[in-house]
Structure formats: C-alpha cells, structure tokens
N, C-alpha and C positions, 0 to 999 in steps of 0.2 A: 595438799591438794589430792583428792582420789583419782581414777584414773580415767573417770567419765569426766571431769571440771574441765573448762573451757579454761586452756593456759588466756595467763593477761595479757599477751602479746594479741590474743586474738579477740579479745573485748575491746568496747569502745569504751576509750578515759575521758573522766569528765572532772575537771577540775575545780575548787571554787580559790578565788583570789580577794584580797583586799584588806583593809586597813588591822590593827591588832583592835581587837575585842567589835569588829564589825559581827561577829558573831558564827564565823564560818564553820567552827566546828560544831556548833551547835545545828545547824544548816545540815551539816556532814551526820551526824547523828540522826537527826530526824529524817533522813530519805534513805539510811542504809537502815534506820528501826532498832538500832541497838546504838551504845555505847561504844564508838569505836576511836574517836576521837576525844582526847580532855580538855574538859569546859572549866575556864577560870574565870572570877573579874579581871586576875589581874596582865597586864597587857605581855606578849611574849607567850604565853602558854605553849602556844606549838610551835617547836622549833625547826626540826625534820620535816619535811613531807610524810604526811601520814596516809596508806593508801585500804582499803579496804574493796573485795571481790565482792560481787553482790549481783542479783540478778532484778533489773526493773522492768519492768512489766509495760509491754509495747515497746522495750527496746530489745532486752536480753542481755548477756553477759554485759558486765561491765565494770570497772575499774572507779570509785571514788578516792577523790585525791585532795587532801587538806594541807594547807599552806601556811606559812608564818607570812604575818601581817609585813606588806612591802613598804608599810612605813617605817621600816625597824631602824632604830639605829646604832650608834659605836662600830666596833671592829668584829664583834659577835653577830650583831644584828643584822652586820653589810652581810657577811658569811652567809647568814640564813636565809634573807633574800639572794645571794646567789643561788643557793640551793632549789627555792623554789623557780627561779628562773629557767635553771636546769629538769627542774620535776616539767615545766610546760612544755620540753622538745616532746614529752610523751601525751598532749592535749588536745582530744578531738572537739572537745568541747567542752566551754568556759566558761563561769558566771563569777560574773565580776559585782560584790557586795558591797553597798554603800550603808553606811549608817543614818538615817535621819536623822539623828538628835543632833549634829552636827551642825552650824547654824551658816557656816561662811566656810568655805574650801576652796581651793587654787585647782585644785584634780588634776594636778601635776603629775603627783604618782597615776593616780586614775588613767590619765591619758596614756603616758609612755605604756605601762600596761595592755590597755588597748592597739598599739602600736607594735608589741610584743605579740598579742594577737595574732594581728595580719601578718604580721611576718614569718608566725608558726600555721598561718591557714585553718584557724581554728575561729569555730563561731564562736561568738557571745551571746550569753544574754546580762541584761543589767537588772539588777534583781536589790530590792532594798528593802532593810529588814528593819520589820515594824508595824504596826499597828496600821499605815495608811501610809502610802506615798507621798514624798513631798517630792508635789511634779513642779513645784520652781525650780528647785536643785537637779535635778533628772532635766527638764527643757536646758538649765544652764551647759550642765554636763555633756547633751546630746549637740549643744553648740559647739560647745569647744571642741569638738570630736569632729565634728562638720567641718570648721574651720579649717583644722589641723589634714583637713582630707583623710581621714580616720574612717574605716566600716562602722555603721550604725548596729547597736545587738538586733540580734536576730528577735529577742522578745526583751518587751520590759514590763514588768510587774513587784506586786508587796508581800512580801511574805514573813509572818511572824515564826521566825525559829523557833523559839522558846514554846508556844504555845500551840505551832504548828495548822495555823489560820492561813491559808493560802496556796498550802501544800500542794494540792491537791493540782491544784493551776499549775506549777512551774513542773511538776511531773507531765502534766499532759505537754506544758511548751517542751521539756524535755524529747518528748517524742515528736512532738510535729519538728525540732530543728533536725532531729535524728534522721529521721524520715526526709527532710530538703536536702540534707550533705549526703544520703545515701543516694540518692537521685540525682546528684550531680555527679557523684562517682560513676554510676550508669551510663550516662551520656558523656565519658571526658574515658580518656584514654586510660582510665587506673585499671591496674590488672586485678581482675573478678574472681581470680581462681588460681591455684600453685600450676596446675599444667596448663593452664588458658586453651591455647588453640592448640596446643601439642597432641591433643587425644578427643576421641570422642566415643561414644555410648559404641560398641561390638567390638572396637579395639584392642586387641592383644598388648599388653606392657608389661614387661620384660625389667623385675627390679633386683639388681644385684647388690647383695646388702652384707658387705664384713661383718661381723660382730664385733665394735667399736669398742676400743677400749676404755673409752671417755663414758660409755653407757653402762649403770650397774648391772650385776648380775642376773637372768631372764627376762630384761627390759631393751623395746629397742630405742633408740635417739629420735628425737621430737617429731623432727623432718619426715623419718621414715613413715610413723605413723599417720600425721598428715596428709601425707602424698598416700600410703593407703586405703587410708578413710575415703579421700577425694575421689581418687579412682574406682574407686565402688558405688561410689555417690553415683559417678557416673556411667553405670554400668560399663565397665568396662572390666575386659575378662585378663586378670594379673597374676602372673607368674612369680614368687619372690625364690631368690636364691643366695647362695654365697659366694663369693668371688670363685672359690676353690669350687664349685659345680658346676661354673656359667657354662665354659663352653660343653660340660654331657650336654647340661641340659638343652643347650640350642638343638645340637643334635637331634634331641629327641622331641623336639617339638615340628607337626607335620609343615607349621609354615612361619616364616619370618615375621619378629615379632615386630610390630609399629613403633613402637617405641622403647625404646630401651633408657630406664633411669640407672644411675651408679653412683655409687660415694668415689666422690672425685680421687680420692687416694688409690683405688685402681684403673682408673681411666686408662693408660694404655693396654693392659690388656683386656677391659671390654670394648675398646676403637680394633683392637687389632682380633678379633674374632667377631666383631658385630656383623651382619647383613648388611649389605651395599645398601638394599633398600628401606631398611631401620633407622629411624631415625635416634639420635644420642642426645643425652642432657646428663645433668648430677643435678642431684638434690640441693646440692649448696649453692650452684645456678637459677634453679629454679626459688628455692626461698629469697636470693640475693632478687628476683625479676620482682618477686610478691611483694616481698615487705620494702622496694626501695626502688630504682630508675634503673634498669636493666639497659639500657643506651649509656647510660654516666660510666656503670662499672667495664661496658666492653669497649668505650673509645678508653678507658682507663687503662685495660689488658694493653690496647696500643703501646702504653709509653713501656713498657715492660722491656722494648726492642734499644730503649736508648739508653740503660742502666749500663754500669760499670761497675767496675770493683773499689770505686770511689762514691758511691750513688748510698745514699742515705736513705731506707725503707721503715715503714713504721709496721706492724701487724696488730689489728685491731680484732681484741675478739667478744661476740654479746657478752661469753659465760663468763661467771670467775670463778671456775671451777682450780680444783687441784691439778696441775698440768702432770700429766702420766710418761713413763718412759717415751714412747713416740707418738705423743700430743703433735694432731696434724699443725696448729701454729706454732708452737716453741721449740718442735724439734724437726718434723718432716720439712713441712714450709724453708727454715732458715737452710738448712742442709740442701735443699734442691737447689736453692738459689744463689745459696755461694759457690755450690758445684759448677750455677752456667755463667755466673759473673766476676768469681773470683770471691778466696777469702776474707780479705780488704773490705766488703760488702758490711757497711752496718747495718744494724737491724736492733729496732728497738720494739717495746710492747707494749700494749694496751688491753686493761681487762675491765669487763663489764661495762658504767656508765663513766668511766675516766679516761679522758683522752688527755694529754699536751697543752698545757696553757699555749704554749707557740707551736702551730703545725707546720709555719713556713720553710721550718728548715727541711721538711723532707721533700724528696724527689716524687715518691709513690708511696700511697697507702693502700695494705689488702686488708679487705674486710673478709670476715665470716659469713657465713650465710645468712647470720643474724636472727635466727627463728627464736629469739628471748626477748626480739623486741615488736612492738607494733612500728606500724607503716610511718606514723608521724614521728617517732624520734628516731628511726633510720633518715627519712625524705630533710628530718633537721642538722643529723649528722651529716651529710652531705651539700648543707648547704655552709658549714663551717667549712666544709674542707673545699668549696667551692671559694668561698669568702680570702682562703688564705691562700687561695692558687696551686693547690693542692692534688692531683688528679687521682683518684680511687679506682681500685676493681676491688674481686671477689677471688676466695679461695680456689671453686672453682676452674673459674675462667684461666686464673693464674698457672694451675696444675695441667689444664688442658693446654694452655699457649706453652709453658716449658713442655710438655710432650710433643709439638708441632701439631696437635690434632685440634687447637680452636676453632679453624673453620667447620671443622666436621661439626661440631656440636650445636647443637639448634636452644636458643633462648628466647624463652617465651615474649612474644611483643618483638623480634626483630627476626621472628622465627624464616628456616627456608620453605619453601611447599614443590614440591611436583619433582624435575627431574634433578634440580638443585643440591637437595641431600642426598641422589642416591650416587657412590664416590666405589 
C-alpha cells in the first residue's frame, strides 16, 4: 500500500455472501475489473475470505470481500463458513446471491444469513445472477424474511456475472444504499471525525509524539498521521513534538494550547505540565471513540477499580505485529497492572482478528485503539463481549485511570466544555 492509499480500516466493506458456485466470485471479479478472485465449476473453490482494495466510483475507497459458499459442508466446510461469518463483523454492506437455476429452496441458509445481517447492522441487497429474475423465488424469499421479521434488502435486482448484463444497475444500487447508511450515520449519534467536537478551525493543538517503537524506521504510527491529516483538514493551527521537548516547547509557545493529544504511554507527564485551561486526550482515546462506543470503553475504565490480584484480564490488540522489547500491550500494559493489583494478576492475549472462543471467564478486557480496524468489526467486537458479560475499555483510558488523571482527559462524544476541563 503507498502512502497516499486509503488504509481498509477506513474504506467501506462490501461483501458478497451465498450458496457455492452462486457465482460470487465471478460477481467479485467483475466490479473490481480484474481477476481477483478464482472462478471454478467446481463447488468450494473459495475457501478463505478473499478481499481486494479497489476504488468505485460514487462511493470511493472500498474493500471487496468474497466468501465460501454457506452451504458448505463436513468439518472443512463448517470451518469455512465460520470464517466467512467472522469476515461479516467487518461488513457495511452486503449482497446476498441467489442462483436461479435452482427450482425449490428452503432459504434456510438464506434467512439465517439475513439475520446475520441485522444483527451486524449491515444492509443488503438481494441480487440474483442470471439472465432474468425469477421473482416467484425472490416474492417466496422476501416472504419468508417478512415472516421471520427479517429487514427487507435495501435493493433487489438480475445480474449476469459471467457476462456482466446488469452491472451497471447494482453499481449505481451500490451507491444510492451507500449514500442512505451514510445519511443515517449523519443524523444518529456516530462519530463524524477522530477529534469531533474536541477542536475547531483557528485552534491551537498541541501533539506530543514519542517515536514508537512498534513504528519502522522514518515512519510515524497510523493514528498519528490521521489525527494530522484531520487537523489540517480542519484548519487548525498544530504544534508536533516529542515527549522529551513537550514541556521547552509549552514554554515557548505565546499562549496555551487548546488541546493537547499524547500517545498515552506518556500521559503523566503531559497531565502534569499541561495548561489548566487545555484541554487532554491520546490518540488511542480518540481512535478507541472513532472506530467503536466511547461510553462502552469508559463505563469499562470503571470496573478497572474492582480488580484484584486474583482478577483475570484479557489484552486485545488490532496488530499482529512482532511484539518489541516494551510493546505498550505485552510488556508496559501487564507491568503497570500487576504493579497496582498485584502479581497474582493474570493476563492473557489477543492479536489481530482472534479473540477466546469463551470470554466469560475474564473480569476486563483492554482494547487497543484499534486503528487496523473499521468501525463495524470493532462496534461487532463489542457486542461479543457484551453477549458474554464481559465489560471492555481502551489502552488509553486504562493508562490515564492507573495514573489518577482519567477525569482530566476529555473523550470525544462524552467530551467536558467550559469551566469543566479547566483543573
């Protein structure tokens, strides 16, 4: 990926789902215009999720995502459908592919899928590939979906894969469903932006930035540059530093800066030099607010207060990266934590897309800031860990509550204003 490419975290994923040899890859090839996925007769062909970056027109960045057929079966097959059931926590939007040649179906797979849907808040469209719709089977289908109290697709149409006869239609439905989820995101409480209401256009921010060990050589870490970019977006006038210059540079600046970001691994000493009237966040806060529920992770910070040295923790992190001598989860993180809870303290790990088949057994889980992932398979990680009783926060929050300064710090969507922050 260059270093202009839109990470996939921050493209919209569009998935296609359904039967083996419904034709999906072939589907997947014709709207990404190359060969990205392989075309068999014979049934299984795609086993993995197969994803490809691509850019469509009237949407923009975006992620295709090819599936193995969920009718699969054996002990391989279950596998693969899990897989792809796991590929949908990352699914803004979904087309679910019927066969017409098919004469009589149960659409049992069909439905649950659809139910899989709603439950990841991802639209559909119903989309059947071939030569002309058979709207008996599609009326049938849109019944039994009705019944089942199932969301209707947002579009249904015919489209020949192979031959690429109706193309052109489910690119344009692509965009108008695009265009209604992006509109309801507007008007619904999701957060629009990394700093939201923390800053605005003549604002002074104030970014204090270690040079991470986890980040190669002359590159900086994902977060940083996002939260840069953004802040220039929005005119606003930014200061970057290193931990080791923060406090010259306050010094030397003629007036206190509005906001102040910081990679959480030095939070106390930019709380304990910051301006009374500055307001404080980290990066890994602020990604944690973006891509996920910034209410879930600080009633989370809460239970942090009831752990022991007998307290069971899990540490979840997006990368799976090579963990480095003082890797902030495998080595800072457990180290601060046994320090304030005792040795006794277990702590287990999690990297990239594998979590725990059982979560129940932990007390707390901390997350990463998560910037490797988009918003819907964070908002679905979270709802696993809601499912298992589970309560979550953020690196972050966790580093700022072990230093006693979490009140200080302002998180976008529960942010303080006025005389509030100033301490």
């Amino acid at each position: 990926m260059g270093l202009t490419a839109t990470p996939q975290a921050d493209r919209l994923w569009i998935g296609v789902f359904g039967r083996r040899n419904s034709g999906k890859s072939t589907l997947i090839n014709a709207l990404a215009g190359s060969e990205i996925a392989l075309v068999s007769p014979e049934p299984g062909t795609t086993t993995d999720p197969v994803t490809k970056s691509i850019e469509l027109h009237g949407i923009g960045p975006a992620v295709l995502v090819d599936t193995a057929g969920f009718d699969d079966t054996g002990d391989l097959g279950l596998a693969r459908v899990a897989r792809s059931r796991r590929a949908l926590e990352r699914i803004d939007l979904a087309i679910l592919l019927l066969r017409p040649e098919e004469a009589e179906l149960d659409f049992a797979p069909e439905l649950d899928w659809i139910r899989h849907f709603s439950e990841q808040k991802a639209d559909w469209l119903l989309v059947t590939n071939g030569t002309a719709a058979d709207d008996r089977r599609i009326a049938q289908l849109l019944q039994k979906a009705q019944s089942a109290e199932l969301p209707q697709p947002t579009v249904v149409l015919t489209v020949d894969a192979a031959t690429g006869a109706g193309l052109d239609r489910l690119r344009a439905a692509l965009v108008s469903s695009v265009a209604l989820r992006r509109e309801r995101a507007r008007q619904s409480s999701e957060p629009t932006s990394i700093t939201a209401e923390l800053c605005a256009a003549g604002d002074l921010v104030l970014l204090v930035m270690p040079q991470d060990i986890q980040a190669p050589a002359g590159r900086l870490i994902l977060p940083q540059v996002q939260t840069l970019r953004e802040l220039l977006d929005k005119s606003c006038r930014v200061v970057a530093v290193t931990a080791h210059e923060y406090p010259a540079v306050l010094d030397e600046l003629r007036r206190a800066p509005d906001l102040i970001i910081t990679d959480s691994q030095v939070f106390p000493l930019v709380e304990r030099h910051a301006p009374a009237g500055s307001r404080l966040t980290s990066f890994s806060i602020l990604m944690a607010a973006w891509r996920g529920d910034a209410a879930v992770f600080r009633r989370g910070a809460d239970r942090l207060a009831t752990l022991t040295e007998h307290s069971r923790l899990l540490i979840a992190e997006a990368c799976a990266h090579v963990p480095q001598s003082e890797d902030i989860g495998r080595v800072q993180l457990p180290r601060l934590l046994r320090r304030r809870f005792g040795e006794g303290l277990t702590i287990d790990f999690a990297s990239g897309a594998d979590l725990p088949a059982d979560l129940s057994a932990y007390d707390l889980i901390i997350h990463c800031g998560a910037c490797m992932f988009n918003r819907a398979h964070v908002l679905a990680r979270l709802g696993r860990f809601d499912e298992a009783g589970v309560p979550v926060t953020n690196y972050g929050m966790t580093l700022a509550w072990l230093g006693g300064i979490l009140d200080r710090v302002d998180i976008p969507g529960l942010a303080r204003t006025g005389e509030e922050h100033k301490r």
